[in-house]
Each structure stands twice: as C-alpha cells, then as structure tokens.
N, C-alpha and C positions, 0 to 999 in steps of 0.2 A: 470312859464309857458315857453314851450320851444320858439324859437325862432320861428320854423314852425307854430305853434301852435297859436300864436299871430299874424305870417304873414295871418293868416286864417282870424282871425277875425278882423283886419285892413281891408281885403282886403272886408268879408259881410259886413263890416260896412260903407264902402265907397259906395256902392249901396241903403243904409239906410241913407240919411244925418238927416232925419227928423225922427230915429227911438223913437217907444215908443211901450209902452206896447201891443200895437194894431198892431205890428210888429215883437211881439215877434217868431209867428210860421214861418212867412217865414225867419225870421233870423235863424233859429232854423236850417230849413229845408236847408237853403245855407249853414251852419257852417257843418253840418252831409255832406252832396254832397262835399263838399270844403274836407274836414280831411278824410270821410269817418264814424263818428259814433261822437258823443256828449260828450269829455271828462268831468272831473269833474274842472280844470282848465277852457274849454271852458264857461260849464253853470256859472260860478264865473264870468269870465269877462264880459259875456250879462250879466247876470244879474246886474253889476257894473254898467255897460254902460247905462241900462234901467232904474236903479237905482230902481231894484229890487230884494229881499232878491234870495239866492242861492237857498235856499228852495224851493220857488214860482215858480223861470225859473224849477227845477228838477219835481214839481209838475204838470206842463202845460205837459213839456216833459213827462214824464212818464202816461199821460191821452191818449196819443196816441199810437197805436203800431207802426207809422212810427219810431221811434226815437228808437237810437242806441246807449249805452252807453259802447260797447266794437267794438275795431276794426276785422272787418270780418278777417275769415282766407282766405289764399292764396286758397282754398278748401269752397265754401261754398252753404250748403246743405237748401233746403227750402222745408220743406216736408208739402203737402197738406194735412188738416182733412176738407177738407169739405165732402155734404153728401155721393155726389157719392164717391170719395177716401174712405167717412171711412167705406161705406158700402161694399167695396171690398179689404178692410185690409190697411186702412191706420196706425192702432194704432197697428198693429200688425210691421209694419214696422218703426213707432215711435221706437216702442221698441228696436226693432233691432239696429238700427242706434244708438239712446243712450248707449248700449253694443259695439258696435264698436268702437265709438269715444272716447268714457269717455267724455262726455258731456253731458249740459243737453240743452235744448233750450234756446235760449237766449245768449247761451255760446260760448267760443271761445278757442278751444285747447289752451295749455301753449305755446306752438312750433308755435303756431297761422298756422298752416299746414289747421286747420278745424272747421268753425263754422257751426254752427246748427239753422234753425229759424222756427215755424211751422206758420201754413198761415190760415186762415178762409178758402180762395180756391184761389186758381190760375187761373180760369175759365179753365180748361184742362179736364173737364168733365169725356167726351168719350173717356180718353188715363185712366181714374183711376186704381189702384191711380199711384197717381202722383206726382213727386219728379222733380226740377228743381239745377243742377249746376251751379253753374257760369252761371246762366241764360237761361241754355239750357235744355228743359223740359224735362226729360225720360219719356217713357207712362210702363201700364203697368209693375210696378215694383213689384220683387216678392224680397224677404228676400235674396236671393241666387246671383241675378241681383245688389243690393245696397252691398253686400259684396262685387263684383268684382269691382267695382266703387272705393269704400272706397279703395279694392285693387289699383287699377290703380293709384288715387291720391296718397297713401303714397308711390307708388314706383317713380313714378314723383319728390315727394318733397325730395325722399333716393339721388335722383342723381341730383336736386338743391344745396342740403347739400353737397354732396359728391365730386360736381364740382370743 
C-alpha cells in the first residue's frame, strides 16, 4: 500500500478508536471522501483492521451505489436516467457520451482526463434531461450540447498536458 494510501486510513481510523463491524460504512464513506474512491489495498486494510475477510468489506461496499472503486477523472460526467430525463432522451444521451469517451459507466478514462457515473436522478427535473460536471448541472442537454462539453474538457486537459 502506498504511503498516501495508508496515511488515509490511519488518519479514518483515528476518528474510529472503537471501530467494528457496525462502523464499517462510515469508515467506508471517510476512506472514499479521504482518497476519493475505495481502492483494492484500502478495502484489504479495513477489512484487516475490522478483522473482516476482503471479500465481506468489498461485499457491503459494492451493496451500495455510493462507493467508488476507481478514482474520478479530472472531467467527471453524472448523467441523469431518471423519469423526467429519460422520458426526454436521457438514454439517447447515455449513448452518446459512452461513444465519446470510450467508456462505460462506472468507468474512468486510462489518461483519467474522464469518468462517467449514471444517477437514479439528480432531482433536476424541470432542466431534463440532465447532466451534471464537476458538479455543475447543464439543463437541457441535447447530443450536440455534451459533444461541445466533451469538446471543451479534452482541449482543457490538451493544454494541462501540453503545459
């Protein structure tokens, strides 16, 4: 385990002195906020530490869709399917976006330039559908709108790189 990696979970685990099994999500949820996603060294050492099997922490984790076991990209895309979005093309915009990125949900470009996550909803209703960046909602999104987007982020990250 890296050095960071372990300063993480020293650092949840000092807010946990009396951790167990009944501790196991909110350790879970600080380790993911702490690193930013759940590696496979992170769930090894909770589980260590709980002195429960790798399996079991990956089990609990994986029961929930908060939990992250890839780090986000510098670019990262939350696309709404709920009713209103999908009844105004949200899977049509799914589509789209996995053709752009070369990814699939869940996923995190190799260049980590761009991940992908799709949402039950957003509550963003009345902007459907709806697509959120880096946190920031777009209303309103047509196929045409999330290419110039997808635009804008890879030439952002061309002159990150190229700095």
């Amino acid at each position: 385990m890296s050095m960071a990696a372990q300063s993480v979970i020293e650092e949840v685990f000092e807010k946990y002195p009396r951790a167990s099994r009944d501790t196991l999500i909110p350790i879970l949820q600080s380790v993911q906020e702490k690193a930013g996603y759940l590696s496979q060294d992170a769930i090894a050492e909770v589980g260590r530490r709980l002195k429960l099997s790798s399996g079991a922490v990956y089990g609990v984790a994986t029961f929930y869709n908060q939990f992250r076991f890839q780090p986000l990209g510098k670019y990262h895309f939350m696309l709404c399917r709920g009713t209103a979005c999908h009844v105004k093309g949200s899977k049509k915009l799914l589509d789209h976006v996995i053709a752009l990125l070369g990814i699939q949900p869940g996923q995190t470009s190799r260049d980590k330039l761009f991940s992908l996550e799709v949402v039950a909803c957003m509550g963003a209703c009345g902007l459907a559908p709806a697509i959120s960046l880096n946190g920031e909602v777009h209303a309103k999104v047509t196929p045409r709108k999330l290419t110039r987007l997808v635009e804008s982020c890879r030439a952002m990250g061309e002159q990150r790189i190229g700095a």
